[in-house]
C-alpha positions as CSV (number, residue, x, y, z in Angstrom):
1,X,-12.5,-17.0,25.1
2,X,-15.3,-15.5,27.3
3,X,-12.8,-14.5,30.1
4,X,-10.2,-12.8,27.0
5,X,-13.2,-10.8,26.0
6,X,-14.0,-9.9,29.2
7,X,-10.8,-8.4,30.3
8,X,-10.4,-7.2,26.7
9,X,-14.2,-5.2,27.2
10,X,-13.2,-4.2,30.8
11,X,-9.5,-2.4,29.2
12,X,-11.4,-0.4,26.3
13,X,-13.7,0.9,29.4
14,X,-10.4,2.2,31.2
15,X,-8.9,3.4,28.1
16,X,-12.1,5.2,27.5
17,X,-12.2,6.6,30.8
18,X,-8.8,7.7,30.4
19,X,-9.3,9.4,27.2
20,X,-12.2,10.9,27.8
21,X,-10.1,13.7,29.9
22,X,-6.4,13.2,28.6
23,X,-4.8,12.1,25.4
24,X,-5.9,9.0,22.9
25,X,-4.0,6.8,22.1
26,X,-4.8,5.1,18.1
27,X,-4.0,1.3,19.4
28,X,-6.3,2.0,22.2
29,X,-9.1,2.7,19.7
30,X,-8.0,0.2,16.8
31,X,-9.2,-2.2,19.6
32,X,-12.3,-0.2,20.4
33,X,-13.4,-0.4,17.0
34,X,-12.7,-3.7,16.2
35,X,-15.2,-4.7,19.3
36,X,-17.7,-2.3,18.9
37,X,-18.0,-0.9,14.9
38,X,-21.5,-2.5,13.8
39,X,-20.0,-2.9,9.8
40,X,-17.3,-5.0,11.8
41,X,-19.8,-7.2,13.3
42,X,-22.3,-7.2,10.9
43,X,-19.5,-9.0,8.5
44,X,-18.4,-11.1,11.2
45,X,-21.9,-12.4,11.8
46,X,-22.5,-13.0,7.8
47,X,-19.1,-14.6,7.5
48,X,-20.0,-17.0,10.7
49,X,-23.4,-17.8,9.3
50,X,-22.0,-18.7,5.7
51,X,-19.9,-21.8,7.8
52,X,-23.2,-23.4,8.6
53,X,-23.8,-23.9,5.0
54,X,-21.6,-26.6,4.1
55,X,-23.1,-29.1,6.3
56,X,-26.8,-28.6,5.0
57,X,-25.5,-28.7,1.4
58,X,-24.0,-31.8,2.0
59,X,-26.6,-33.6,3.7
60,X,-29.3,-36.2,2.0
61,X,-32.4,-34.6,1.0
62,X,-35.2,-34.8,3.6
63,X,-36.7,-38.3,3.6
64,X,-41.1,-38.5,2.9
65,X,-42.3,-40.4,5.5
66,X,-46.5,-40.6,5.2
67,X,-49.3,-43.0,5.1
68,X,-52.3,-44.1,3.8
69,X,-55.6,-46.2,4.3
70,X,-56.9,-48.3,1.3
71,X,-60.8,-49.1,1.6
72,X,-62.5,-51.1,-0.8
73,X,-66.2,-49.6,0.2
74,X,-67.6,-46.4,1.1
75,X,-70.3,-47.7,3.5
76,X,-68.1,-49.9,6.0
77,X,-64.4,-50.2,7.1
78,X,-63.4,-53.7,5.0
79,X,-59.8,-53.6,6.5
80,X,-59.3,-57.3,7.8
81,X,-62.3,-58.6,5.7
82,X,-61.2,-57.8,2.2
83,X,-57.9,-58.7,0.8
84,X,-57.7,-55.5,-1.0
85,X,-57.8,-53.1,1.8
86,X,-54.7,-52.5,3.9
87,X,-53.2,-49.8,6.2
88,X,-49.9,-48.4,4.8
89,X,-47.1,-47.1,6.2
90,X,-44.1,-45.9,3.2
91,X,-40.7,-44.3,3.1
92,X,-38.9,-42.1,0.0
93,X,-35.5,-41.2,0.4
94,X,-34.0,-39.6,-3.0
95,X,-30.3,-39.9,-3.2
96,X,-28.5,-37.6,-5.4
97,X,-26.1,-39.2,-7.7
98,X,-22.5,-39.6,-5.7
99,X,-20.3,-36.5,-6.0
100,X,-22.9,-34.4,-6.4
101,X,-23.6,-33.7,-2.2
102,X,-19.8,-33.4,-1.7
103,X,-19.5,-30.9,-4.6
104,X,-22.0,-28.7,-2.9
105,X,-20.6,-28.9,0.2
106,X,-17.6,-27.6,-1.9
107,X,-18.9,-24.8,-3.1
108,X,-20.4,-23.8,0.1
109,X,-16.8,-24.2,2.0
110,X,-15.4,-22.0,-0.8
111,X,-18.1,-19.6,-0.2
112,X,-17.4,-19.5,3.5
113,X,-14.2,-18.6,3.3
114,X,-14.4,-15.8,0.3
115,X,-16.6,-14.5,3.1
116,X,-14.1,-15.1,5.7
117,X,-11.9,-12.9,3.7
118,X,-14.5,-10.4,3.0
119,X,-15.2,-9.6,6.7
120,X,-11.0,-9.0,6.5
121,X,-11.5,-6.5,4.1
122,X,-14.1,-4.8,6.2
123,X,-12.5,-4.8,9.7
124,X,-9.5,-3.5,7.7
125,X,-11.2,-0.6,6.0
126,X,-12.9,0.6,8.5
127,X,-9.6,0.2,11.3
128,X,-8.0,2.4,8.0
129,X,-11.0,4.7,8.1
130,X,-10.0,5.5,11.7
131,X,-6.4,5.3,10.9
132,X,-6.9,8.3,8.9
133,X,-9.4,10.0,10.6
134,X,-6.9,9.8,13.7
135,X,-4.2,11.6,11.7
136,X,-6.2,14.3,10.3
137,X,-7.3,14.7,14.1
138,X,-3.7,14.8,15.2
139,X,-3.3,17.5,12.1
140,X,-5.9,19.7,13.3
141,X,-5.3,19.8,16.9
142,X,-1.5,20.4,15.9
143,X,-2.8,23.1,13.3
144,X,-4.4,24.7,16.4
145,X,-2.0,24.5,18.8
146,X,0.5,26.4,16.2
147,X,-2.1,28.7,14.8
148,X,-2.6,29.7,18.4
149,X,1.1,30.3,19.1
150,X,1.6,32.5,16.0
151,X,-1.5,34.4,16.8
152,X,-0.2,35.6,20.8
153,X,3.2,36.0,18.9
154,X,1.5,38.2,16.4
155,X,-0.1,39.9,19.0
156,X,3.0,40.7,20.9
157,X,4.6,42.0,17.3
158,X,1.3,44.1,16.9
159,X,2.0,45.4,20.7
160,X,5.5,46.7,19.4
161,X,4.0,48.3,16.9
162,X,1.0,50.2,19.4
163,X,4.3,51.4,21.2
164,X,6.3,52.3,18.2
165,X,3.2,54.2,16.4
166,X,3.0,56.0,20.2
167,X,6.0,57.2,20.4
168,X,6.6,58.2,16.9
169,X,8.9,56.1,15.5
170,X,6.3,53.7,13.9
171,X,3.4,53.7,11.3
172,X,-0.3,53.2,11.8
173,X,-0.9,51.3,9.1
174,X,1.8,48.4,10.7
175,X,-0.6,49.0,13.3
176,X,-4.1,48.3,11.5
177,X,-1.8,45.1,9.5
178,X,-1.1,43.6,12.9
179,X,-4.8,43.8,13.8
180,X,-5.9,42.1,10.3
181,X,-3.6,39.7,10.8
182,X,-4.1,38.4,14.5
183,X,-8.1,38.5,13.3
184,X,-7.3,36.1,10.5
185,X,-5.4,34.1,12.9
186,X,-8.7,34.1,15.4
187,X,-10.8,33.0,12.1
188,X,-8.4,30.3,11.4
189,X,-8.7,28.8,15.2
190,X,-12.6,29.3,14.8
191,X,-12.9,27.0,11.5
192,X,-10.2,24.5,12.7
193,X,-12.3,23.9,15.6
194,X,-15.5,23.8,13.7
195,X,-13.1,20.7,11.8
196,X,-12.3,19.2,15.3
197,X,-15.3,18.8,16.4
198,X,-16.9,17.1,12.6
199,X,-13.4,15.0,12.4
200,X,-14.2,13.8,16.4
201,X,-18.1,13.1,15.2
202,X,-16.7,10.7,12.6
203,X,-14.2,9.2,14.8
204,X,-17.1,8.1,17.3
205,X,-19.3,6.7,14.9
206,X,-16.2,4.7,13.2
207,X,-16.1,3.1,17.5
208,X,-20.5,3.1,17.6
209,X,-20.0,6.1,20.6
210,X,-22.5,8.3,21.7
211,X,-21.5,11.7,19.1
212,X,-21.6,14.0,22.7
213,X,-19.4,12.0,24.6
214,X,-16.1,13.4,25.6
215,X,-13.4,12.0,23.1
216,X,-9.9,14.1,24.3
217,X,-6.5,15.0,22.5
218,X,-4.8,12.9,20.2
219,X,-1.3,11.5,21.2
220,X,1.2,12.8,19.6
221,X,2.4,11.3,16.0
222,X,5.7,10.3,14.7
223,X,7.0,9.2,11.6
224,X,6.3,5.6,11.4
225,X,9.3,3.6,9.6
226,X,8.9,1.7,5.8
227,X,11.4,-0.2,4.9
228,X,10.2,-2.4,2.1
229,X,10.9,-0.9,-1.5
230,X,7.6,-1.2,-4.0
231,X,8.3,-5.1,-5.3
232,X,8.1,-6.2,-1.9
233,X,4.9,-4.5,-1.4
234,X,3.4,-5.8,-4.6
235,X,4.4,-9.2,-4.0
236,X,2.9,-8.9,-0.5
237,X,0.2,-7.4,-1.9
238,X,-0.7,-10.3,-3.7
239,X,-0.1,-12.6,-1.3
240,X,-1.6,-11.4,1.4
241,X,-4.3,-8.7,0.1
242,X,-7.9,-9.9,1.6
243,X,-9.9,-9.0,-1.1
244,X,-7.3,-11.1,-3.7
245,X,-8.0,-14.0,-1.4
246,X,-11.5,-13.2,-0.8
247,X,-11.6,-13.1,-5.5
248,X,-9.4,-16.4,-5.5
249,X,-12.4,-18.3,-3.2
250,X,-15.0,-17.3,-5.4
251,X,-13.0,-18.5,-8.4
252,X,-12.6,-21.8,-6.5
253,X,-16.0,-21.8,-5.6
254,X,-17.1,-21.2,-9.5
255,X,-15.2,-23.7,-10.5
256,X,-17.1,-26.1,-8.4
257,X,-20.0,-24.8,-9.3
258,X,-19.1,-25.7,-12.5
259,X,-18.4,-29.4,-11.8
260,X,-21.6,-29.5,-10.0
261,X,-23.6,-28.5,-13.0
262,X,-21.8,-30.7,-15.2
263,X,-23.0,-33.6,-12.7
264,X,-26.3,-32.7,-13.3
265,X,-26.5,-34.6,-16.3
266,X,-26.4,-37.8,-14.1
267,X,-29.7,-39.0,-12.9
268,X,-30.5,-39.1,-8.8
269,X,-31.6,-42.4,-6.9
270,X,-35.2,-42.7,-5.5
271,X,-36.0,-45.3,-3.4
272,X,-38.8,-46.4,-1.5
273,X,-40.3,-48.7,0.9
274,X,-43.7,-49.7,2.1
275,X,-45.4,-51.4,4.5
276,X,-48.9,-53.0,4.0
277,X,-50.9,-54.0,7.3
278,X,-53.9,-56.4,6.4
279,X,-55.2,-57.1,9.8
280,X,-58.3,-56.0,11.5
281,X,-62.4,-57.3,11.1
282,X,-63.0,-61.4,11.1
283,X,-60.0,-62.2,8.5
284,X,-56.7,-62.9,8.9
285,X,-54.4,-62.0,6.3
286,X,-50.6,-61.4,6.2
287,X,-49.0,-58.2,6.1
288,X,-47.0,-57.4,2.7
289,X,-43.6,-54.8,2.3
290,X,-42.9,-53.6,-0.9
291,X,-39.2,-52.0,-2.1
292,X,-38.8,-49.4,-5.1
293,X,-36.2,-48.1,-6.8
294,X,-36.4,-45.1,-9.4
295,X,-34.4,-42.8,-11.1
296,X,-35.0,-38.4,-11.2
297,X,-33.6,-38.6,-14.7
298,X,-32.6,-34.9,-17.0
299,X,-35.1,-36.1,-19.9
300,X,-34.9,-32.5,-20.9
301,X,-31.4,-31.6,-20.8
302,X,-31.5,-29.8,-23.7
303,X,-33.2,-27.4,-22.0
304,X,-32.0,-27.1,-19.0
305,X,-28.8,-28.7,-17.9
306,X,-27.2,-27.4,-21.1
307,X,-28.0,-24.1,-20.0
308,X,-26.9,-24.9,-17.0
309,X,-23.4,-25.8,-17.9
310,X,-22.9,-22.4,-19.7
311,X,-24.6,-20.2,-16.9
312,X,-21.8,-21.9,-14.5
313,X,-19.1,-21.4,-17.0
314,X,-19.9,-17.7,-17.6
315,X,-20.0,-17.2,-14.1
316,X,-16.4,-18.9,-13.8
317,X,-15.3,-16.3,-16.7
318,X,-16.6,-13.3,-14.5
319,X,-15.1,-14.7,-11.9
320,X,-11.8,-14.6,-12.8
321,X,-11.9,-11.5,-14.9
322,X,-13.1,-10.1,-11.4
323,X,-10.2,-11.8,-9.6
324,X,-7.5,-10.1,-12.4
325,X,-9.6,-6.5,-12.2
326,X,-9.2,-6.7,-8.4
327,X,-5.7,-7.3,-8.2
328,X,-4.6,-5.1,-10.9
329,X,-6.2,-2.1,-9.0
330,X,-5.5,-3.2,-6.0
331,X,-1.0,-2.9,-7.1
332,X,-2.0,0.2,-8.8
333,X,-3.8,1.8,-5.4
334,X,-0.6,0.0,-3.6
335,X,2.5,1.3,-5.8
336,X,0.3,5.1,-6.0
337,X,0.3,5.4,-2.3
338,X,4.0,4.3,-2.1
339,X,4.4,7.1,-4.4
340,X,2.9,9.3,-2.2
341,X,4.3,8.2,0.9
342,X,7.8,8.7,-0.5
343,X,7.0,12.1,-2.1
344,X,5.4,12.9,1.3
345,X,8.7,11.9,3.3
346,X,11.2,13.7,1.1
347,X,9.2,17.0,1.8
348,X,9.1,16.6,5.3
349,X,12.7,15.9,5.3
350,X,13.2,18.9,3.3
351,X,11.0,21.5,5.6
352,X,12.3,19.9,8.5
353,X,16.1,19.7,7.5
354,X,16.8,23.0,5.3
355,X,13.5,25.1,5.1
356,X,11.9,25.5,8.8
357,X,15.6,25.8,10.5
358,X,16.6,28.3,7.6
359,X,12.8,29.8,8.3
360,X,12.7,30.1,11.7
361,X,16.5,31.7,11.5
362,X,15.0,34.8,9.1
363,X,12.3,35.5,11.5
364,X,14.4,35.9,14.5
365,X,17.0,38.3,12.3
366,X,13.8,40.5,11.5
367,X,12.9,40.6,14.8
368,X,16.4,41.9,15.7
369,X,16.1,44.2,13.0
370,X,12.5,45.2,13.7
371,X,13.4,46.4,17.1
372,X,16.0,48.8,16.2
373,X,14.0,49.6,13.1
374,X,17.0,48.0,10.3
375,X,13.7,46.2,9.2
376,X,10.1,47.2,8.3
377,X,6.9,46.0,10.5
378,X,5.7,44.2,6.4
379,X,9.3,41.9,6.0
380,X,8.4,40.9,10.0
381,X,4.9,40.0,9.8
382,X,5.8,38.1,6.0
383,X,8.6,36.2,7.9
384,X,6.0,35.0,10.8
385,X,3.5,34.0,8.3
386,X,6.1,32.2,6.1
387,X,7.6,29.8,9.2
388,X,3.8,29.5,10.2
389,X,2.7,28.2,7.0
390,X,6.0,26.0,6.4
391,X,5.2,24.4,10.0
392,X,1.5,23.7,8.9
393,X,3.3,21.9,6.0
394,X,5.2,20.2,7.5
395,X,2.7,18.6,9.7
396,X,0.2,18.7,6.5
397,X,3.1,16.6,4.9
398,X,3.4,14.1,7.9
399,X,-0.3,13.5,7.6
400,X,-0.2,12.3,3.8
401,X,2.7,10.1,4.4
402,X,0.5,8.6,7.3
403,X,-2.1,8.3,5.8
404,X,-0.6,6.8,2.7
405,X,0.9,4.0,4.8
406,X,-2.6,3.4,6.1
407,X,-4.1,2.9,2.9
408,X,-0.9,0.3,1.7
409,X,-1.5,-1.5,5.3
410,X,-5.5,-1.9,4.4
411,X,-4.9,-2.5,0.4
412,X,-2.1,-4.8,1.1
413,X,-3.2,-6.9,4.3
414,X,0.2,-5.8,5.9
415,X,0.2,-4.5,9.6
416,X,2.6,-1.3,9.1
417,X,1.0,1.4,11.5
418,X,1.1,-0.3,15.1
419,X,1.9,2.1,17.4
420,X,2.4,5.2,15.5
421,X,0.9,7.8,18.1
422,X,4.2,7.5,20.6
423,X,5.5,10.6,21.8
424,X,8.6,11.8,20.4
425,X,11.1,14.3,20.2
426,X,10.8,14.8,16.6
427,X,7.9,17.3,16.8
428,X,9.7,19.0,19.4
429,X,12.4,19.7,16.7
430,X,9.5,21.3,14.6
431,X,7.6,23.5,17.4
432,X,10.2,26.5,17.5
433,X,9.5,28.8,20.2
434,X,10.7,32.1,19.0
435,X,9.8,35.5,21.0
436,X,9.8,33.8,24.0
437,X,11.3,36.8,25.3
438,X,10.4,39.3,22.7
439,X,12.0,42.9,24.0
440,X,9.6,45.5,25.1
């Protein structure tokens, strides 16, 4: 295990080396995080410190061991000389009343692993928390690199239209709209980097890095495939859902605790044993032992093992009321994000497939047009800004799906998102490079 975690720490230093200059890859930091992210180790350490309960719950109580001196006279030692003094040694063990110890141990087992599935919970929402911090990285940095295309493209348009006003066939005022525009575009890329650099803070302190390290670009993201319709997620859901386990051990464990209480009813075992040493002075008299037996007994049950009882049981009731209030929300959270995801893939089909193709086709036509003046510098610049904003949708669009899937694969206990920064050809199809070679 020491060796794994080696070679394991030794591969998150390369990956971060390699990041730090080039492009991240999310498995490469699901690792990260899962070795470094304190919240993750802080729960793994409470979990692993809750297994070394059951043992000291079901062990005997500590024993008394003592002794004692008897003396018969305050002016002279009459051990040996009178048959009342002795030197004891005794020995109290109380034993609780069987099936009490092993119930304990019970409930501490069933604590340990509610705890077990706590800690599940945790590592999960916090590998979602950089799930989705990851995709709204890859969103901004796409949102730049488009933004920034548009703008040179706008400034090219805005260079027709210097040319055009020059020459007199143009207007000033297409001119002064150019110029608006590519600022905007410059104020855009100014608060989207302001957003990189806040949504890269938060991605180091999800992996416990220094916030002025060097972090890179995010890998590319595609479309990562679903299957399963929403009954298969519920029923996984409930299955497999850590914080439904993590309710169903603390039901257990109440339950136990229950029991427990119930057994306190039963009186515990004390017993003793004592050994009298008579010798010492000028006499010579035997030693004696002695053997006891007593009973801890609830004389006052009335008052407090009755209450007892109905502490445990109301604690059982919360319990499962808990349990049922988890895993309702928990298919509710589940079967809204599914809604989501699929509202989210429909619309990217739909920009992808009809609206960016259809878009991207206008815009070149009123460039045509634009150049030998069949269209106005206004229905130009409105095209641009239309296929700009439908490929920040799209992208915008692919984000919620992503992230969607990310909160099903943390809410559900599934592993859905594995390697869902690959590069592809699908944003390819999306990055249109129109005026490429825009005419002069």
């Amino acid at each position: 295990m020491k060796y794994f975690l080696l070679i394991l720490t030794i591969f998150i230093i390369n990956c971060e080396e390699v990041n730090a200059g080039g492009v991240v890859n999310l498995d490469s930091l699901v690792i990260e995080a899962l070795l470094n992210n304190p919240e993750i180790n802080a729960s793994k350490n409470r979990y692993l410190a809750t297994t070394k309960r059951p043992s000291q719950e079901g062990a005997l109580p500590n024993p008394i061991i003592g002794g004692r001196i008897k003396n018969v006279s305050f002016d002279e030692i009459t051990l040996g000389d009178d048959p009342r003094s002795d030197v004891q040694v005794f020995f109290i063990q109380e034993i609780p009343f069987p099936g009490k110890l092993s119930t304990k141990e019970k409930v501490a087992v069933e604590n340990a692993e509610s705890q077990k599935w706590l800690a599940d919970a945790i590592s999960k929402r916090i590998i979602a928390d950089l799930k989705t911090a990851f995709f709204d990285w890859f969103f901004i940095n796409k949102s730049i690199e488009i933004t920034t295309k548009n703008k040179e493209l706008l400034s090219k348009f805005a260079k027709v239209a210097e040319v055009k006003y020059e020459v007199g066939i143009g207007l000033q005022q297409d001119v002064l709209k150019a110029q608006v525009e590519v600022s905007r575009f410059i104020e855009r890329l100014q608060l989207l980097n302001e957003k990189n650099q806040s949504i890269e803070y938060k991605i180091k302190k999800l992996l416990n890095r220094p916030l002025d390290s060097t972090l890179g670009k995010p890998e590319k993201v595609i479309k990562a495939e679903f299957v399963l319709n929403i009954d298969d997620i519920s029923k996984i859901t409930q299955e497999q859902a850590p914080l439904i386990h993590s309710s169903s051990e603390i039901v257990d464990s109440r339950e136990e605790s229950l029991n427990l209480a119930k057994k306190q009813y039963l009186p515990d075992f004390i017993i003793g044993g004592t050994y009298f040493n008579r010798s010492g002075g000028s006499g010579n008299f035997d030693d004696i032992w002695q053997l006891s037996l007593g009973l801890r007994v609830p004389l006052y049950f009335w008052k407090k093992e009755r209450f007892g009882v109905e502490e445990a049981n109301l604690n059982l009731l919360e319990a499962k009321e808990n349990y049922d209030a988890v895993e309702d929300n928990l298919l509710f959270q589940v079967k809204d994000n599914f809604i989501t995801a699929q509202t989210a893939e429909k619309l990217m089909e739909l920009y992808r497939g009809g609206i960016i193709p259809q878009s991207s086709l206008s815009l070149e036509s009123a460039i045509s047009g634009y150049q030998v003046g069949d269209v106005d510098f206004l229905t130009l610049l409105n095209n641009l800004i239309t296929l700009f904003n439908f490929e920040l949708e799209y992208y915008d669009q692919l984000t919620v799906y992503q992230k969607a899937l990310v909160k099903i694969e943390e809410l559900s206990g599934m592993e859905i998102i594995s390697k869902a920064t690959l590069t592809s050809d699908e944003s390819e199809e999306i990055n249109h490079t129109i005026g490429e070679d825009l005419n002069e």
